[in-house]
MARLUM-5320 format. One record per residue (C-alpha): y, z, x. Coordinates in pm, whole numbers. Layout:
N
+--------+--------+--------+
:  north :     up :   east :
+--------+--------+--------+
:      Y :      Z :      X :
...
+--------+--------+--------+
***
This chain:
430
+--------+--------+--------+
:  north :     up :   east :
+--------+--------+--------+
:    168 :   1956 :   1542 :
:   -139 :   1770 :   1413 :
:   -418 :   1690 :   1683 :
:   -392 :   1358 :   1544 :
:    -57 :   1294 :   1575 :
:   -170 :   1101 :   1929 :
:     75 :    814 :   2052 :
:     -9 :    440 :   1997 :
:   -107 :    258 :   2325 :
:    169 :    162 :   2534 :
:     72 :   -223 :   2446 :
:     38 :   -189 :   2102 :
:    409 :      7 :   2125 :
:    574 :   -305 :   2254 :
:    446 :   -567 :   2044 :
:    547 :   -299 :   1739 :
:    871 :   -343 :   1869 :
:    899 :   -722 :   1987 :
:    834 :   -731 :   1553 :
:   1041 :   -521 :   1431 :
:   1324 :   -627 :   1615 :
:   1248 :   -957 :   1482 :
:   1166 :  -1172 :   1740 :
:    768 :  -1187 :   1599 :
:    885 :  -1275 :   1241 :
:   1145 :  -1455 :   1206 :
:   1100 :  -1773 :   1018 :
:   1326 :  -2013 :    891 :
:   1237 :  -2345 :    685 :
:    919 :  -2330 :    880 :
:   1058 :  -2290 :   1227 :
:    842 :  -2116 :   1510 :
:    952 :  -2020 :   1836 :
:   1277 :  -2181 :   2004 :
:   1306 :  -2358 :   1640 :
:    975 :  -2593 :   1600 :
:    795 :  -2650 :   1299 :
:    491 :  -2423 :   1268 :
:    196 :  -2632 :   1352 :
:   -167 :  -2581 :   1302 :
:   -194 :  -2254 :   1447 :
:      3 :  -2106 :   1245 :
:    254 :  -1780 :   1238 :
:    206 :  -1415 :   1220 :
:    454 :  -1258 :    954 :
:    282 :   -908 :    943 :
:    -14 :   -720 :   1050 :
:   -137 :   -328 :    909 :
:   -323 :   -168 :    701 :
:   -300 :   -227 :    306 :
:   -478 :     53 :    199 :
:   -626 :    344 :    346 :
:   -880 :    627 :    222 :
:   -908 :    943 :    396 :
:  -1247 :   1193 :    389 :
:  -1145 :   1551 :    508 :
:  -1345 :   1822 :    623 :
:  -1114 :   2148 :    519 :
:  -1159 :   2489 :    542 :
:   -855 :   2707 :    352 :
:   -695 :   3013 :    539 :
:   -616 :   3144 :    166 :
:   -688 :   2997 :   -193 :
:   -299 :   2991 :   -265 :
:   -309 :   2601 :   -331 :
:   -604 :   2612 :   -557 :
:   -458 :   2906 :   -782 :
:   -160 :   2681 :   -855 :
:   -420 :   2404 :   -946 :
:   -615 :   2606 :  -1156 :
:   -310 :   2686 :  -1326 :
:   -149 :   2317 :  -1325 :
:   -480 :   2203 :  -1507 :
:   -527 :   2446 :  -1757 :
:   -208 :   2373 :  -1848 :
:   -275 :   2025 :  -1874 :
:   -640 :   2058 :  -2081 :
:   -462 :   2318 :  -2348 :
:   -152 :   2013 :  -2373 :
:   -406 :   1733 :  -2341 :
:   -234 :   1548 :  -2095 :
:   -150 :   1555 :  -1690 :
:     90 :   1836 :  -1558 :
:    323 :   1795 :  -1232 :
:    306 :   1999 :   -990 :
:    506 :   1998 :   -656 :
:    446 :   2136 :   -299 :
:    644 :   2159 :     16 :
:    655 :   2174 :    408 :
:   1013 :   2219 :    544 :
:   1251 :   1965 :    456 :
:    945 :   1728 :    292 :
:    800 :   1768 :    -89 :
:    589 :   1579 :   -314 :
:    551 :   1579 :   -694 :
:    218 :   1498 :   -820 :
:     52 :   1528 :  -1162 :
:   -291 :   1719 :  -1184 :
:   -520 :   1540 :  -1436 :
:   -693 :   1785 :  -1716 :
:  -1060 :   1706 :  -1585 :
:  -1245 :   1672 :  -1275 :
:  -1478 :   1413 :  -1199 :
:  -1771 :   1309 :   -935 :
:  -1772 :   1645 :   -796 :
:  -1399 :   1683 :   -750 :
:  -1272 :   2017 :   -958 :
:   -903 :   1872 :   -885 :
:   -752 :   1538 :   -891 :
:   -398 :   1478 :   -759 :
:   -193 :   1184 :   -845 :
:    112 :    990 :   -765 :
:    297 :    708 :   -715 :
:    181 :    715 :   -312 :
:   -126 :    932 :   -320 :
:   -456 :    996 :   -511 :
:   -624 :   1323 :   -384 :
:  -1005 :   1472 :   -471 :
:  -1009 :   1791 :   -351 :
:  -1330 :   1988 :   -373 :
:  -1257 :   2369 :   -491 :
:  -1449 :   2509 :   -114 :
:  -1249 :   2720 :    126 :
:  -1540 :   2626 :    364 :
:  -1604 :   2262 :    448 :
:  -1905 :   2123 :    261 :
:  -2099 :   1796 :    268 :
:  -1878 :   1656 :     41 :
:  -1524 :   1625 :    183 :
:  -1206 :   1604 :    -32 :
:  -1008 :   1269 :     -2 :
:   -695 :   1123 :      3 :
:   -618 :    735 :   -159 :
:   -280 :    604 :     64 :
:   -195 :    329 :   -158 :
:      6 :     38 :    -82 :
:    336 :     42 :   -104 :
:    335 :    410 :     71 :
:    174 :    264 :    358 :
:    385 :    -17 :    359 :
:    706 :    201 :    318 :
:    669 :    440 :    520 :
:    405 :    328 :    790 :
:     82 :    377 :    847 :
:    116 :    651 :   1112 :
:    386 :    826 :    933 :
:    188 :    823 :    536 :
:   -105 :   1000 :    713 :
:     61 :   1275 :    938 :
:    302 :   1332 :    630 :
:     89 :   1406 :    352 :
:   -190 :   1580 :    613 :
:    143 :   1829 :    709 :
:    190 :   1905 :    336 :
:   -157 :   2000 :    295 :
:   -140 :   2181 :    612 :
:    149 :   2395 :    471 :
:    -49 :   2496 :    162 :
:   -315 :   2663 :    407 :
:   -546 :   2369 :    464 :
:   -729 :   2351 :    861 :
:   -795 :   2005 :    872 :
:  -1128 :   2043 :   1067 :
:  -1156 :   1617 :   1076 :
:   -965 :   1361 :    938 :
:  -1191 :   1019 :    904 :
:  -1173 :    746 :    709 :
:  -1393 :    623 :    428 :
:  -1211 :    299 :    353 :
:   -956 :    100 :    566 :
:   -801 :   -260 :    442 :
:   -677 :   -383 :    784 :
:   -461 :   -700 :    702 :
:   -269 :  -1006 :    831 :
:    -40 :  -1248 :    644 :
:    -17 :  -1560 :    815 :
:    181 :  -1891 :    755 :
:      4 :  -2211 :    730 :
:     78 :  -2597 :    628 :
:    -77 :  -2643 :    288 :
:   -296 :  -2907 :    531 :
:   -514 :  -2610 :    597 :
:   -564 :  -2420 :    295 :
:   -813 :  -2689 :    142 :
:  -1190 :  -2644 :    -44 :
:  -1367 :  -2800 :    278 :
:  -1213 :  -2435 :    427 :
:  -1502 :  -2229 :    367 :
:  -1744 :  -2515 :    553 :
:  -1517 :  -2369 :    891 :
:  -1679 :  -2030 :    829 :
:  -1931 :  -1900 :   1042 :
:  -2039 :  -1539 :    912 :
:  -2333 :  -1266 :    903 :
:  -2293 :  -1250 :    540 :
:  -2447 :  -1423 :    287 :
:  -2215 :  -1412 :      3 :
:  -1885 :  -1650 :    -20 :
:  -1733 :  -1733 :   -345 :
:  -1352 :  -1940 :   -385 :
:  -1146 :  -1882 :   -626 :
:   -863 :  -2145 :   -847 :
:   -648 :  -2118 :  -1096 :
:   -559 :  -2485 :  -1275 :
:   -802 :  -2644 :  -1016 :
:   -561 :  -2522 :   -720 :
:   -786 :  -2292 :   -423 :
:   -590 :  -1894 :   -439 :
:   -868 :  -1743 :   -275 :
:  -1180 :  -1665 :    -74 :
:  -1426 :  -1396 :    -74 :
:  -1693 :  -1338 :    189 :
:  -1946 :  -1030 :    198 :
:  -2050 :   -764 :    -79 :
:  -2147 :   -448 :    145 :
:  -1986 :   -242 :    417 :
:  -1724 :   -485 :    499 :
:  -1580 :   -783 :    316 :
:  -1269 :  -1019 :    363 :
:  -1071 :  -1178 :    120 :
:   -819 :  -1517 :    237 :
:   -560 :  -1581 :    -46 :
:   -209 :  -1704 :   -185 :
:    -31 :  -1398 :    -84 :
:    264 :  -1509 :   -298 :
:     44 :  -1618 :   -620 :
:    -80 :  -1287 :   -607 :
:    278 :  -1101 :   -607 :
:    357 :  -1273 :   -907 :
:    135 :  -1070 :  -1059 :
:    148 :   -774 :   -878 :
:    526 :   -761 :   -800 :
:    523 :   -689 :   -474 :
:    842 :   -905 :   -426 :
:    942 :   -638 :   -106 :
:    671 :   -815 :    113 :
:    889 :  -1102 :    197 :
:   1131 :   -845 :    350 :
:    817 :   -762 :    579 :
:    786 :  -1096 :    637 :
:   1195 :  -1173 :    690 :
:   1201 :  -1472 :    452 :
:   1360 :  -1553 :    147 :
:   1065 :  -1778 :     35 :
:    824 :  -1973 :    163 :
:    909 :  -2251 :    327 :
:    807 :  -2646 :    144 :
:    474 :  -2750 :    254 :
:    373 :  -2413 :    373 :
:    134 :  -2123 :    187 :
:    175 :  -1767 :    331 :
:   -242 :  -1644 :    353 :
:   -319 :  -1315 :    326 :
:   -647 :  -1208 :    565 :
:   -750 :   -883 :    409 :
:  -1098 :   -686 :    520 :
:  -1241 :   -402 :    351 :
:  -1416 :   -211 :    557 :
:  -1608 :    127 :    445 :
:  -1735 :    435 :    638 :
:  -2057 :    273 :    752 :
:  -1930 :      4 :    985 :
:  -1678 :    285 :   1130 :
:  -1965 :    488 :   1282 :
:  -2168 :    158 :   1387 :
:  -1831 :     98 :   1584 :
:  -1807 :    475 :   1745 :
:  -1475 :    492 :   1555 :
:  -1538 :    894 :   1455 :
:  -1165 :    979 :   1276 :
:   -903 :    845 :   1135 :
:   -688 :    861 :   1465 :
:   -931 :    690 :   1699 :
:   -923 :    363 :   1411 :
:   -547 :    373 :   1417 :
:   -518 :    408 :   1800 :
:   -748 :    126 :   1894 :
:   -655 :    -77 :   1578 :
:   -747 :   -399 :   1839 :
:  -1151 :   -284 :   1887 :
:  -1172 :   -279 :   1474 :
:   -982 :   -659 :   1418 :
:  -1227 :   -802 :   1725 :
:  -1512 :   -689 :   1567 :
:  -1405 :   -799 :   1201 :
:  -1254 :  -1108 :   1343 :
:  -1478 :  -1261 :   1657 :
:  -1795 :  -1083 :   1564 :
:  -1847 :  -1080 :   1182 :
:  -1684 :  -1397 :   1103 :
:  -1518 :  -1698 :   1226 :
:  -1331 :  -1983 :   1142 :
:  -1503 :  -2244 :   1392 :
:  -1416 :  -2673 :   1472 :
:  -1751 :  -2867 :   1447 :
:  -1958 :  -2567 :   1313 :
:  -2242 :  -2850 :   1292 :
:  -2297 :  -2827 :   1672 :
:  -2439 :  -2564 :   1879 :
:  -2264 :  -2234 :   1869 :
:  -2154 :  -2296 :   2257 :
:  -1981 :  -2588 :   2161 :
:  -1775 :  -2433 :   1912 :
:  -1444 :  -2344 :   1895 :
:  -1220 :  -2137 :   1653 :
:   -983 :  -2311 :   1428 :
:   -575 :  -2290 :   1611 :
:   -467 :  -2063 :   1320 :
:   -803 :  -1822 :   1300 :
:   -695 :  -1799 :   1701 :
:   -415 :  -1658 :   1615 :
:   -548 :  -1409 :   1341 :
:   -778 :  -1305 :   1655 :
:   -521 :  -1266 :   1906 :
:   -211 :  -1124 :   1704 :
:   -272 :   -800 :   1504 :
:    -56 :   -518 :   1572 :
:   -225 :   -214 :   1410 :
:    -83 :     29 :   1214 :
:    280 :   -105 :   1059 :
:    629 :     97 :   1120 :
:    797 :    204 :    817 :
:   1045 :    -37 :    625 :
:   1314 :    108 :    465 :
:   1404 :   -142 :    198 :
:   1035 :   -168 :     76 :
:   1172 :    169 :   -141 :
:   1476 :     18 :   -270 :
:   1305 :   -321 :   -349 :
:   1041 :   -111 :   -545 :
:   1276 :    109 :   -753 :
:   1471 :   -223 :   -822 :
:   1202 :   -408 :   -961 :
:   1086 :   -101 :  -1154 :
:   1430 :    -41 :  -1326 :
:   1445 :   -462 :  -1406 :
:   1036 :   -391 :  -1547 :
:   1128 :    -70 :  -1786 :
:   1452 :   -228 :  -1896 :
:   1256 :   -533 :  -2023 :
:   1052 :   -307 :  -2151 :
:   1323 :   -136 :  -2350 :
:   1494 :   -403 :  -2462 :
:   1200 :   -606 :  -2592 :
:   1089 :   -330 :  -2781 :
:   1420 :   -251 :  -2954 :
:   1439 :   -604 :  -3035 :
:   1107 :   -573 :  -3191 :
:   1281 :   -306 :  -3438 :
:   1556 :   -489 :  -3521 :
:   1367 :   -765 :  -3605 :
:   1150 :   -521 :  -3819 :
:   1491 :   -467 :  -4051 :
:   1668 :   -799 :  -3961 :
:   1709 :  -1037 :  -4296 :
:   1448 :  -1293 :  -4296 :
:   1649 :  -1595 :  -4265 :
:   1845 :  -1540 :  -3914 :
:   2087 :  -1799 :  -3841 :
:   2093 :  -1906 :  -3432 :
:   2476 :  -1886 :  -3232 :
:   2507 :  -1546 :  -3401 :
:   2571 :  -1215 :  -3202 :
:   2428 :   -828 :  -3185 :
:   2667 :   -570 :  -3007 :
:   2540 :   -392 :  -2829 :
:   2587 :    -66 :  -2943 :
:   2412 :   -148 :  -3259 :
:   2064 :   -134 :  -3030 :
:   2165 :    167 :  -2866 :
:   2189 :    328 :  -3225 :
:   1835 :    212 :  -3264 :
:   1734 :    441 :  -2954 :
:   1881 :    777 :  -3138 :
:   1698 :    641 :  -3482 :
:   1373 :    665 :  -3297 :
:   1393 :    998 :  -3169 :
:   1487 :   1107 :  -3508 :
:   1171 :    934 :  -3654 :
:    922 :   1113 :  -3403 :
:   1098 :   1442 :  -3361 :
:   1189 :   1373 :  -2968 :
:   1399 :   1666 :  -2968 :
:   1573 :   1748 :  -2639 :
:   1296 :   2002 :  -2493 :
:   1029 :   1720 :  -2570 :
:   1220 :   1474 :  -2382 :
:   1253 :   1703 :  -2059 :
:    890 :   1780 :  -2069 :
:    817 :   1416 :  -2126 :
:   1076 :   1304 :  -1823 :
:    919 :   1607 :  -1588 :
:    580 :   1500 :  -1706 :
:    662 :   1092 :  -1528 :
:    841 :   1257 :  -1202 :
:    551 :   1213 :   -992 :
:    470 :    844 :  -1098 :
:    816 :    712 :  -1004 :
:    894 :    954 :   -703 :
:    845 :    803 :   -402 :
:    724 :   1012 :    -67 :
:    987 :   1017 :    233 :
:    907 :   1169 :    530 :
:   1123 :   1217 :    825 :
:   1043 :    955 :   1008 :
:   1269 :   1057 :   1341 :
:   1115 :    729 :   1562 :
:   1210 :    479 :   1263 :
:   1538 :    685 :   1197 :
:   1650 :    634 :   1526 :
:   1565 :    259 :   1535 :
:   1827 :    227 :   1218 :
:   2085 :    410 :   1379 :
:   2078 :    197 :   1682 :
:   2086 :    -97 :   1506 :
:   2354 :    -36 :   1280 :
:   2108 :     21 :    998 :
:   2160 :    283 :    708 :
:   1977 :    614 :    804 :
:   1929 :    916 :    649 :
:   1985 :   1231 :    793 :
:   1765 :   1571 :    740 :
:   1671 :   1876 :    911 :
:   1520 :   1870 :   1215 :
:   1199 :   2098 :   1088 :
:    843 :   2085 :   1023 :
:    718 :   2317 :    830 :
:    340 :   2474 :    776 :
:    228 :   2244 :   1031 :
:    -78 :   2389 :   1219 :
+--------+--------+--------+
***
């Protein structure tokens, strides 16, 4: 087992499970608890970490990992393009391309849809440590907890000692329904903060966001669902256990970004002691460098934070759980993205050979696109071996990590919840 793998505190336990089994997030036309309209404090929907970057101090028991490497990215300089590699610990694997260069001191550079890894080619640690990019939707998916111990295991199984696991960058996060009352441009007047920088942000004269800081730490307050319409992230309102959003309401997304620096200023040494006091981190971000404050034009004394930044201050839970349909949300709205894709390029080519005077209420079967598809092929000689190397070549962009997630498995099974079943191993962990 990992040294990190330390349990949560027994407070931070229940209030994980008071919201996943609902009874933290459940919102319905705007109701709150025992069915009242959310008022001016406003209502947690989800609390955790939106991105996380790992620094490692390593030191290899044998160079087995870094010959397949080497080999994985000569490969990829002599075809000019990233190669996929895969590794494995038990029952777990991940595919991941390696890139055909190095960069900023990193001989290797690992990449997937989950992960981005810098490893430095040392069997020692060194000054420089190696690091690991947890990107959204993993941590999302499969939980903060989970993401880290799981792709720290796989490395573990390729020979790695993880001599300390810190972190370099944590986004710690809550999303937080309001009435549209609050989310005004006299918002940022509420703020009292140590830094100097503040910037807001519109789009057609309507506020989406706020910025505050430019070093060590900075938080961002925006439109949560303006911003998934451009990123897609339509599976965050299965976090949040709502459909939409209700009328007169904005869901606002409190996000910090918090780097190495302020980690040490707060004694938080690895990556484990951040995730186990997750509470000492959101005090200091939330009641020490800035707050939301009533009549910030009296003495500080006389102050008092805003109902809704109260509840920012009082309700985040740490580290999420895993959710199981953030996967199958993703895949879906991947398969709707290519097949838009598809389509709106082979209508491009039969527009390319269409007569020029096109007549509307007319019809194209559809196998006479699907022809189109085998005419392309033929035009760029994608013979069959080009196409498997091409299709092997995207595995580790559209694979998504599992892990075995026993805790969260069990929680499905007991409440009648799909769960997937795997053995019961762990493989190469130290």
């Amino acid at each position: 087992m990992l040294d990190a793998a330390l349990p949560l505190c027994d407070e931070v336990n229940a209030q994980l499970h008071a919201w996943e089994c609902g009874s933290m997030a459940k919102i319905v036309s705007g109701a709150g608890e025992n069915g009242k309209k959310v008022g001016k404090e406003g209502k947690v929907l989800a609390s955790g970490f939106d991105s996380l970057n790992l620094s490692l101090m390593i030191s290899w028991k044998h160079d087995g990992f870094f010959q397949l490497l080497k080999k994985l990215k000569a490969d990829a300089m002599a075809q000019g393009a990233a190669m996929p590699g895969k590794i494995e610990a038990g029952a777990d694997s991940w595919i991941f391309n390696v890139e055909p260069y190095g960069a900023g001191g990193y001989a290797y550079l690992l990449d997937s849809h989950g992960f981005y890894i810098k490893l430095i080619e040392k069997m020692s640690p060194t000054q420089r440590p190696s690091i690991i990019e947890i990107r959204s939707v993993t941590l999302w998916q499969m939980g903060v907890i989970e993401a880290v111990d799981w792709i720290l295991s796989l490395l573990q199984a390729q020979g790695a000692d993880m001599v300390k696991v810190m972190s370099c960058r944590g986004d710690p996060c809550m999303d937080i329904l309001l009435p549209d009352t609050i989310w005004k441009e006299d918002l940022l007047k509420h703020a009292v903060k140590r830094a100097r920088h503040s910037g807001m942000f519109h789009d057609n004269g309507i506020l989406t966001g706020i910025s505050i800081g430019k070093g060590n730490i900075q938080v961002r307050l925006y439109d949560k669902p303006l911003e998934i319409l451009n990123s897609k992230k339509t599976w965050m309102y299965d976090i949040w256990g709502i459909k939409e959003v209700p009328p007169g309401y904005r869901v606002i997304r409190v996000e910090f970004q918090i780097r190495r620096e302020v980690f040490v200023e707060l004694g938080i040494d690895t990556v484990w002691h951040m995730l186990n006091h997750p509470r000492k981190l959101w005090a200091y971000c939330t009641e020490n460098w800035i707050k939301f404050q009533n009549h910030t034009e009296l003495h500080h004394t006389q102050q008092k934070p805003m109902p809704w930044w109260k509840t920012v201050q009082n309700n985040f839970l740490g580290g999420q759980r895993e959710c199981p349909l953030v996967r199958a949300k993703t895949v879906a709205a991947t398969k709707v993205q290519i097949a838009q894709q598809l389509f709106g390029q082979i209508n491009s080519l039969l527009a390319l050979e269409a007569d020029s005077n096109i007549q509307p209420g007319g019809e194209i079967q559809i196998e006479e696109p699907l022809s189109k598809v085998i005419e392309s092929a033929q035009l760029i000689k994608m013979t069959p071996g080009k196409t498997h190397e091409r299709v092997r070549r995207k595995k580790a962009k559209y694979t998504k990590a599992t892990g075995k997630f026993k805790e969260a498995q069990e929680h499905r099974k007991q409440n009648g919840l799909p769960y997937i079943q795997r053995p019961d191993e762990k493989g190469g962990a130290a």
